[in-house]
C-alpha angles and dihedrals in degrees: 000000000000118000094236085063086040095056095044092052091050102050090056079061140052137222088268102057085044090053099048090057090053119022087178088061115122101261114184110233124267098248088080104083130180111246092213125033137211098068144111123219121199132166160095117288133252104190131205136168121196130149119232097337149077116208093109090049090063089045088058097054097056082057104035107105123228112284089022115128120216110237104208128206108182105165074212125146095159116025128056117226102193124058136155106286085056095044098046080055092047090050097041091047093053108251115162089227144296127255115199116198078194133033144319137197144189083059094169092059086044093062097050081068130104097202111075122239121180131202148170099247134303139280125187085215128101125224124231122266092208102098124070094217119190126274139195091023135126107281139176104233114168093003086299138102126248138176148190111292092019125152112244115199120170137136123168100312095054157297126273128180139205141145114257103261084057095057095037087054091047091047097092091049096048094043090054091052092045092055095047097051090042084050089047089049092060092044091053081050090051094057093260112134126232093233095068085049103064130050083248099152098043087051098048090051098050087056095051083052087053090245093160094186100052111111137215099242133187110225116194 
């Protein structure tokens, strides 16, 4: 699959639906959370790793192309690496968002934004510009990892990452579990309830009899 299709068919989905088709998928932790909400954030990553500083962050920004998101790891705990001057450059010159395994600043210029950026929390203080750092490298970011060319898929629940064969190969699935929840959801409109909507029984009682491979399903 091309990445132009790829990109379209995900953005008709949504990490969840990603991750239910693949609990084994690369999800970022938790702890990385978007500063504004609202957004989707979709593309292919531009890694860098630098500590403390963010020389090679800038340096990323003049060579990231146009829809690639800057995957970020800081090895901060108490600088932030990336502010307001850095992300109004980052959105003017097209990135598709940035993702901090560290920490940010200048928040209430960030969520005027309409190109997400996630971190880890904020500091008012500012890293150091005095170390080259790597770039385009394989990285940990989140407690995954993540490398060069990597699809990058988050909204406000999370972030999950995969190459692209991986997520190609995850679509139909997704897709599948996208329609039946939109189709439970206008069932649950309608007055249905969800209960008669799930073999919910079976399924309970499988459980009480220590069956460990029987499944919650939703039945239309």
């Amino acid at each position: 699959m091309e990445f132009k299709e790829l990109f379209w068919r995900l953005t008709q989905l949504d990490p969840a639906a990603l991750a239910d088709a693949d609990k084994t998928i690369r999800v970022m932790s938790p702890a990385l959370r978007p500063v504004r909400s609202g957004l989707q954030l979709l593309g292919r990553a531009y890694t860098v790793r630098c500590k403390n500083d963010f020389l090679a962050i800038i340096a990323a920004l003049d060579d990231a192309d146009p829809g690639d998101i800057l995957v970020i790891d800081t090895q901060a705990t108490q600088v932030a690496v990336v502010g307001e001057l850095f992300s109004l450059e980052a959105a003017r010159a097209g990135l598709g968002g940035i993702i901090i395994d560290g920490l940010c600043r200048d928040l209430t210029t960030i969520r005027t934004l309409d190109m997400p950026v996630y971190a880890r929390g904020s500091s008012p203080v500012s890293g150091t510009t005095n170390t080259l750092g790597e770039r385009q490298i394989k990285i940990d970011c989140g407690g995954v990892e993540v490398n060069p060319g990597d699809v990058v898929f988050g909204d406000d629940d999370g972030i999950i990452v995969g190459s692209i064969d991986e997520l190609a190969a995850l679509i139909p699935s997704a897709e599948t579990i996208k329609s039946t929840e939109q189709a439970v959801i206008e069932k649950l409109a309608n007055g249905t309830s969800l209960l008669s909507l799930l073999n919910f029984a079976e399924h309970y009682g499988r459980v009480q009899a220590g069956d460990k491979n029987s499944r919650l399903a939703i039945e239309l």
